[in-house]
C-alpha positions in Angstrom: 142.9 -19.7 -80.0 141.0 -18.7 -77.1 142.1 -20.4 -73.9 140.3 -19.4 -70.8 136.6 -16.7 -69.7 137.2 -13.9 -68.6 138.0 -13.4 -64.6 139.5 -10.4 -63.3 140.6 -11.8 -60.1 142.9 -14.3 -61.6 146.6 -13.8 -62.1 148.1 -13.1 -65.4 147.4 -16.2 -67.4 147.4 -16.8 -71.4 143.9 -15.3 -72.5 144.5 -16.3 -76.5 147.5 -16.2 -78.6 148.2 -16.0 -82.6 151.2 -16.4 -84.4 151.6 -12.7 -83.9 150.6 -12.2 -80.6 149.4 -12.8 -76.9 146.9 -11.8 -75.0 147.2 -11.7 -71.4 144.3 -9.9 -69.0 143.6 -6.7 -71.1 146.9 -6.5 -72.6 147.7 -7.8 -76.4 151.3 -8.5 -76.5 152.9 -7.9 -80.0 157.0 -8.3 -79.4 158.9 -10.9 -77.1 157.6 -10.8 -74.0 157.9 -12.3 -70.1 155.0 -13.1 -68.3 154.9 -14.1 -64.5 151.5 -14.3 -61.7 151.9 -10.9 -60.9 153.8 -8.9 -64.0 154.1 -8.5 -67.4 157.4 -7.5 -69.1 157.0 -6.1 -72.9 159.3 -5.3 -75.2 162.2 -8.1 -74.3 164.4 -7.7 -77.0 165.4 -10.9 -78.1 163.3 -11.7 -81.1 164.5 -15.4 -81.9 166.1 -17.9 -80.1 169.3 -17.4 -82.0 169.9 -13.9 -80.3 168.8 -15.1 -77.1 171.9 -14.3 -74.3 172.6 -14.3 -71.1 172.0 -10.5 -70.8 168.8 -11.6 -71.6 168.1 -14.2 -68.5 168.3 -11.1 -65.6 164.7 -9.7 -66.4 163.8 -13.7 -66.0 165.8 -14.0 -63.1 164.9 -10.9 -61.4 161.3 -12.6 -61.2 162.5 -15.8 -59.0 161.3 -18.1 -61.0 161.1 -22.0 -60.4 160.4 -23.2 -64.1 160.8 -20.9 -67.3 158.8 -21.3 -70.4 160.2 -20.8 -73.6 157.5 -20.0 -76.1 159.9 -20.2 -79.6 157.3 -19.2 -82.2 155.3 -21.6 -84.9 157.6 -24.4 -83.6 159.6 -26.1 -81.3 163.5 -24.5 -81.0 166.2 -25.0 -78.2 168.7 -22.0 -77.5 172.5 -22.7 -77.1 173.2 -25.3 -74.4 174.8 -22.3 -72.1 171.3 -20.6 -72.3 169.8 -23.6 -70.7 173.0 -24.3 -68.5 172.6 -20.7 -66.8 169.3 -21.5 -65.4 169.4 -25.4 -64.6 172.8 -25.1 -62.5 170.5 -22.2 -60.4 168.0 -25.1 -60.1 165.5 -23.3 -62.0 163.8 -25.6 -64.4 163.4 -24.9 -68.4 161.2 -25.8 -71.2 161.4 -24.7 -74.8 157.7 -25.1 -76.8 155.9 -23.9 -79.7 154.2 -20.3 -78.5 151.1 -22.6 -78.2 151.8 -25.2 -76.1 154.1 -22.5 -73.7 151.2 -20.3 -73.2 149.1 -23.7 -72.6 151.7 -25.0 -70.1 152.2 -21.6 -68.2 148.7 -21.3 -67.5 148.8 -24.9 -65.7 152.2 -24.2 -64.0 150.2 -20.5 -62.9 147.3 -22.3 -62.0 149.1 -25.0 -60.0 150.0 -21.9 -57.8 153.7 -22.5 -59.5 156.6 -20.1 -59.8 156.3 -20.2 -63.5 157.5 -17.4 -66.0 156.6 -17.6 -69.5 158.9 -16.2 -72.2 157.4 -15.3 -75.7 159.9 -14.7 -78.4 158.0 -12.6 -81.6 159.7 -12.1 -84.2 
């Protein structure tokens, strides 16, 4: 589904996205990915949410973010409580979404001028 036209001076936002990918500026994003305003980060290596670990939260933290979207695939999944535990108790907020509706939510957080970062788990 396509999402927004084409305008190169915006920040990284959700272009379109499939069940198999992403597409952000140029860029089509086939494995997990983390998306922020200013970078993209390919090749994460979780793949679901059930390997998801804290290893895998200091790319995401690295970027500073205020709210992180979980895009989880065709539908909605919630990793392990401690997942979500290590970023609320840094006061960084979390949301866990179908790929859809977390690509659809980043681009409002982004456009809101809002430290969002958007992670895309592909299997």
């Amino acid at each position: 589904m396509k999402l927004t036209l084409e305008n190169r001076g915006a920040s990284n936002v959700v272009r379109s996205y499939s069940p198999s990918s992403i597409k952000v500026g140029d860029a089509e994003l086939t494995t997990s990915s983390i998306v922020n305003a200013d970078q993209v980060v390919r090749d994460w290596p979780p793949r679901t949410v059930e390997q998801l670990d804290h290893s895998h939260l200091e790319p995401i933290l690295a970027l500073k973010p205020e709210i992180v979207v979980l895009g989880t695939g065709m539908r909605q999944q919630f990793p392990s409580t401690d997942i979500i535990a290590a970023l609320m108790t840094r006061g960084i907020g979390f949301e866990a979404m179908d790929t859809g509706a977390a690509c659809r939510t980043y681009n409002v957080l982004v456009s809101e001028d809002r430290r969002a970062v958007l992670a895309v788990l592909m299997e």
